[in-house]
C-alpha positions in Angstrom: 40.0 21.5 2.0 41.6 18.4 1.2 43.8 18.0 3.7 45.1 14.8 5.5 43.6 14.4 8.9 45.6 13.4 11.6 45.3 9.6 12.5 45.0 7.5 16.0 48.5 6.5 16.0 49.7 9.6 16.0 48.5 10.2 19.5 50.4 9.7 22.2 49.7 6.1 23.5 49.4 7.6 27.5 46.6 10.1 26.0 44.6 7.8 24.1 44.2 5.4 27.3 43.0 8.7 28.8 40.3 9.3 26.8 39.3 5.6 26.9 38.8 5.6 30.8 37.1 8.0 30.0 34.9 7.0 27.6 35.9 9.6 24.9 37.3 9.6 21.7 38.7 11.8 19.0 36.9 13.1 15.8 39.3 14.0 13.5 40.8 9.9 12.8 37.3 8.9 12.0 35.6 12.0 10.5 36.1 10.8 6.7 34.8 7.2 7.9 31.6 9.2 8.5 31.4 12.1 6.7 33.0 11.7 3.3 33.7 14.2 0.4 31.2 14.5 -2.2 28.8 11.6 -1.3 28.4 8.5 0.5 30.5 5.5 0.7 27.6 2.4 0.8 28.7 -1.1 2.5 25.2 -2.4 0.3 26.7 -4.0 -2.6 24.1 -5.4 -5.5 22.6 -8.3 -5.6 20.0 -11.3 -7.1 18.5 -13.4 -5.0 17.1 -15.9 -7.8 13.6 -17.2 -6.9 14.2 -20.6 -8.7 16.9 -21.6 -6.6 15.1 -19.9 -2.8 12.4 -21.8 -3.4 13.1 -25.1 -2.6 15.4 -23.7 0.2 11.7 -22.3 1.4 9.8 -25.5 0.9 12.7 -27.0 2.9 11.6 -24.8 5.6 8.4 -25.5 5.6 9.5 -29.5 6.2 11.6 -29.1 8.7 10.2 -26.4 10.8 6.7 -25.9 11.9 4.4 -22.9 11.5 4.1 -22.7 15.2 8.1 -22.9 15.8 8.5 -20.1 13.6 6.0 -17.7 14.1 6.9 -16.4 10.6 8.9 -18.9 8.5 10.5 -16.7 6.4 14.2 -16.7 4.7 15.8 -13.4 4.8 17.1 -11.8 1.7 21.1 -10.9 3.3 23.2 -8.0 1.8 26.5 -9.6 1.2 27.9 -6.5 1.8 27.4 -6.9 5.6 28.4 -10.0 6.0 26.5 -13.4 6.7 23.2 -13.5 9.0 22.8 -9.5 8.3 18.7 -8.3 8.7 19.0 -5.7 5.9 19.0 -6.2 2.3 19.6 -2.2 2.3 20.2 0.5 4.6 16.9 1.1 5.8 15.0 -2.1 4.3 14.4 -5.6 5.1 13.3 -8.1 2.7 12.5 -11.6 3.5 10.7 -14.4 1.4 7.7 -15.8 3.8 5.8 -19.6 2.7 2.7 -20.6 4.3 1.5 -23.8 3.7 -2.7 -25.1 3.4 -4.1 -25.3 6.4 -1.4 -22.9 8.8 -2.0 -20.0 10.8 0.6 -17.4 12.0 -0.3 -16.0 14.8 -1.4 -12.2 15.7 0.8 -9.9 16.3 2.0 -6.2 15.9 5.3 -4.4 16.0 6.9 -0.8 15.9 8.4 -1.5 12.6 5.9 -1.3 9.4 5.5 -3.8 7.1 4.3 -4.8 3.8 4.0 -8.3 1.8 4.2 -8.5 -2.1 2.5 -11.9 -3.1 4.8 -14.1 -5.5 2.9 -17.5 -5.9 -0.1 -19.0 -4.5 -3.7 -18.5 -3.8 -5.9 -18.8 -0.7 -4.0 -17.2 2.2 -4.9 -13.7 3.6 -4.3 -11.3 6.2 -6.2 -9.7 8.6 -5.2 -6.0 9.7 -6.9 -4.9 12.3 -9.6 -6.7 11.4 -10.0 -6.4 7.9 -9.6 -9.3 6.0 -7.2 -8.3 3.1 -6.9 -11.6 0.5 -3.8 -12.5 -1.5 -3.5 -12.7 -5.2 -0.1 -12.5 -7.1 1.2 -9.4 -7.3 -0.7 -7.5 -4.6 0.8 -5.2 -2.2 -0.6 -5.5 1.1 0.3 -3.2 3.8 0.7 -4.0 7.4 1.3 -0.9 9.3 3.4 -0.3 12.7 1.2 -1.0 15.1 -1.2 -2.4 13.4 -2.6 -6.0 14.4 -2.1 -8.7 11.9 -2.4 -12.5 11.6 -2.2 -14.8 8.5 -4.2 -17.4 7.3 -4.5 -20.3 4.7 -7.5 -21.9 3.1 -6.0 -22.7 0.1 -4.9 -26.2 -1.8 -1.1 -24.9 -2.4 1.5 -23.3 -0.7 1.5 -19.4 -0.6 4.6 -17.2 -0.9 5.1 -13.2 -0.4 7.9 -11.1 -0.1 8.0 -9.2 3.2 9.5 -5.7 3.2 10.4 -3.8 6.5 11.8 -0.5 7.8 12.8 -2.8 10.9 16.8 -1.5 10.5 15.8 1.8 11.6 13.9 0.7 14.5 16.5 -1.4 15.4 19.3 1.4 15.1 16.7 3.4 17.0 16.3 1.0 19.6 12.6 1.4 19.1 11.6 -2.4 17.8 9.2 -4.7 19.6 6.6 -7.0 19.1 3.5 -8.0 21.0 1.3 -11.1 20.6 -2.2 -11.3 20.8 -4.9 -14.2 19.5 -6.1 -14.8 15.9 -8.4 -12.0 15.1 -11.7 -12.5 14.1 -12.7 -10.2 10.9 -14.8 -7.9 10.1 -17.9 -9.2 7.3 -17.3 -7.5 5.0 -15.1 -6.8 1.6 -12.1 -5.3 2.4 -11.4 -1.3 1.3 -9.9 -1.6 -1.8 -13.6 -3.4 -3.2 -15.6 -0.5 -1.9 -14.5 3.0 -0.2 -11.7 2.5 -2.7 -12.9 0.9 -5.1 -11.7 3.6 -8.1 -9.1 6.0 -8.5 -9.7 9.6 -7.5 -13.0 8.6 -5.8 -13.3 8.2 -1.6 -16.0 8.3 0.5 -17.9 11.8 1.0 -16.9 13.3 4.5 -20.2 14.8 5.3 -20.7 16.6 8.8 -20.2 14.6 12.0 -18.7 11.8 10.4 -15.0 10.6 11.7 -12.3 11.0 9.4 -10.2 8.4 7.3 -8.1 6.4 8.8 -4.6 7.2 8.8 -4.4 4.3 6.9 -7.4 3.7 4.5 -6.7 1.3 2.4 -4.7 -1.7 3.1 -4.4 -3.9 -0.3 -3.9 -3.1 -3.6 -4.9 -5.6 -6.2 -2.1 -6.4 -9.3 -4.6 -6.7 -11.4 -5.8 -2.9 -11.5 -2.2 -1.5 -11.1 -1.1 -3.5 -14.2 -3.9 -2.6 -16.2 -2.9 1.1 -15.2 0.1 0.7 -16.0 -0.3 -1.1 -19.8 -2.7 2.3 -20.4 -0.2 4.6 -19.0 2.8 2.9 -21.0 0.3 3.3 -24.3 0.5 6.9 -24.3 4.1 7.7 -22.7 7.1 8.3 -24.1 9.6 4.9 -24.9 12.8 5.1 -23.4 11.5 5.8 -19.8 9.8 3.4 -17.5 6.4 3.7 -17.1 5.8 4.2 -13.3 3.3 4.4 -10.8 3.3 5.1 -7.0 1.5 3.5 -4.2 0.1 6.2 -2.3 -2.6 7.0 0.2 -6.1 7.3 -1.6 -7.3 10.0 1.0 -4.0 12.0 0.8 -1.5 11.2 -2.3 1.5 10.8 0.4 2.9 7.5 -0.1 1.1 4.1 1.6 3.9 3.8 4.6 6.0 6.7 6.2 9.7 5.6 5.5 9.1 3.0 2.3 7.8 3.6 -1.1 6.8 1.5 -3.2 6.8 1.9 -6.9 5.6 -0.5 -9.6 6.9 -0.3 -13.0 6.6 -1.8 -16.3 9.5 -2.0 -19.3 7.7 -1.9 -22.9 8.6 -5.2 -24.5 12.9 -4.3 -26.2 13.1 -1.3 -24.1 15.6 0.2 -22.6 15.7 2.6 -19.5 18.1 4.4 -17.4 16.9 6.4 -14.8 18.8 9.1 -12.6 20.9 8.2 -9.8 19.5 8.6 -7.1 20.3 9.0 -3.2 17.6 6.4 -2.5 19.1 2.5 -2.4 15.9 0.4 -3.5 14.7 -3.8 -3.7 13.4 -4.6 -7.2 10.7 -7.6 -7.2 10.4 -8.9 -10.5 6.3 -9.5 -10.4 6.4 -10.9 -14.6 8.6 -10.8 -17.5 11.9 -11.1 -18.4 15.0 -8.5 -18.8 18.7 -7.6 -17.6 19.4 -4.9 -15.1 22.9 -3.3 -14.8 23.5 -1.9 -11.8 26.9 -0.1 -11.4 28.5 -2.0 -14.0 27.4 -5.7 -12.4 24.8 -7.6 -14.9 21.6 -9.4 -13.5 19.6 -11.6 -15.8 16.0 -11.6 -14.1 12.8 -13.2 -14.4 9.7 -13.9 -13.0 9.8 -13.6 -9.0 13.7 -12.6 -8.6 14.4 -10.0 -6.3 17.6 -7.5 -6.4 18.8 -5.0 -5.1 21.1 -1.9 -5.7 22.8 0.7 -3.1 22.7 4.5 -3.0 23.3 7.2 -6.0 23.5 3.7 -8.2 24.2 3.7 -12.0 20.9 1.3 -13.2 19.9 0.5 -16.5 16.9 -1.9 -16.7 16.6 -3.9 -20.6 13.0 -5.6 -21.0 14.0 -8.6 -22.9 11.0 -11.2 -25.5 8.1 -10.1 -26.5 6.0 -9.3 -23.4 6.8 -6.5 -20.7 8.4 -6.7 -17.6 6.7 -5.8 -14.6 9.1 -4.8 -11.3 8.0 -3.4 -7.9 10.5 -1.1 -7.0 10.9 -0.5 -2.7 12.7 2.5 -1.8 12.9 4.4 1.1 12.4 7.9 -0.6 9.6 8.8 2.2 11.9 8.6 4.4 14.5 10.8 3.3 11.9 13.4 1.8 11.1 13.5 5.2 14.5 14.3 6.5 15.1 16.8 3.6 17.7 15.3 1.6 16.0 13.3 -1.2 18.3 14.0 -4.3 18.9 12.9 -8.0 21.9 13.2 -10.0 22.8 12.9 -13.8 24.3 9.7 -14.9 28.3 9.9 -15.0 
């Protein structure tokens, strides 16, 4: 235990051009590179992508490229820890600020990779998933699931931003991301689930004999509005000095909404202070209202309303709600996925 592992160079030169011919190569020089002591080494380094200053850079886009040259005109949120151009704000997550202006379609499409779009300013657009119609407000989380058909539309005054989250990195590490196009769908007449199997919490549709079961995903959107007003009643009667937290799950089974991402939303009492565990999950934070400081492994971001940041693996985060109102974040993680794998874990701040 402990010992120094032998490196490349100390090869002979003749025997490393062997195994190169041969399309080998040695364990031992790399196996720290890969499997470090105690826990891992995250390239993700922390960071705040300030709303107030993407913006404009969005509205730029919208100028100077159309709708129908872009398919998706979105700007993606980059890790600077991997460099310029990089699709991942995290390890498994990418994050990307979308605008659609009045009047634009995108087009219908679906992909391997699952999806899901946090609204942060405007009203009037929609989407339709499989042909439910699924209508944006501020703050909703709607859910667009691999495979799952999906086009957007806008029959507002203003334009409409959202912040898109994907587990696309794995698929592309996987080699398992695509996309196929189809035309704009037409949807269904009718409310979508949220206003009516779903309509309350621990209430879904009876499953009386003969009839097929839920979909294996039921419910598409969930409105802002209810989760906030959750959360204010939740954060009346909890404890102060731990966030107040609730998780977007399945209504039919309590797993959460997408296999591989979870997504949290959380609220900071007005002055209070929280540090949660660190935990092997690296996680996006989209500030949905309110204003506070988050420390993440000793760096300081200032956020408000709309910012988005971001913090790596086994992190040391403290969150500080700052004026008189609460904060209200969105936190996406990608504890599904590695609950899945078996090595979800939490550890005691250092």
């Amino acid at each position: 235990m402990g010992m120094a592992l032998g490196t490349l160079d100390e090869l002979p030169l003749a025997y490393r051009a062997a195994l190169a011919r041969n399309s080998l190569a040695p364990l031992w020089p790399m196996m720290r590179d890969v499997l470090p002591h105690g826990g891992p080494r995250p390239v993700t380094l922390p960071h705040l992508w300030r709303f107030s200053e993407l913006r404009p850079l969005l509205l730029e886009a919208g100028a100077l490229t159309p709708v129908e040259k872009a398919e998706r005109r979105v700007l993606v949120l980059t890790d600077p820890g991997r460099g310029a151009g990089a699709m991942q704000a995290a390890p498994v997550i990418y994050a990307g600020m979308q605008l659609l202006l009045p009047g634009e379609t995108a087009p219908a499409h679906r992909h391997t990779p699952s999806a899901a779009r946090i609204i942060v300013e405007g009203e009037g657009a929609y989407t339709v998933v499989d042909g439910e119609k699924c209508p944006m407000h501020r703050g909703d989380l709607v859910l667009t699931p691999g495979g799952a058909w999906h086009d957007h539309g806008h029959a507002g005054t203003a334009p409409v931003i959202w912040l898109d989250a994907l587990d696309l990195p794995l698929f592309v590490y996987l080699e398992g991301s695509y996309a196929e196009e189809a035309p704009l769908q037409a949807p269904r007449n009718r409310p979508d689930a949220c206003e009516a199997e779903y309509l309350a919490s621990g209430l879904v549709p009876s499953r009386r004999h003969g009839r097929a079961p839920a979909a294996r995903y039921p419910m598409l959107r969930y409105p802002w509005a209810r989760t906030e007003a959750a959360l204010r009643r939740l954060a009346d009667l909890g404890p102060s000095g731990e966030a107040t937290e609730l998780d977007y799950v399945n209504p039919e089974t309590g797993e959460s909404c997408l296999p591989t991402l979870g997504f949290t939303a959380m609220m900071l009492r007005p002055g209070e202070t929280v540090a949660p565990a660190r935990r092997s999950t690296s996680a996006v934070f989209h500030v949905v209202g309110g204003h506070g400081t988050t420390v993440v492994n000793g760096e300081r971001f200032a956020f408000g309303p709309a910012d988005t940041f971001s913090a790596p693996v086994f992190a040391d985060i403290t969150h500080a709600a700052e004026g008189t109102e609460p904060a209200f974040l969105i936190r996406i993680h990608d504890r599904p996925l590695q609950e899945r794998l078996g090595y979800y874990e939490e550890r005691p701040r250092s």
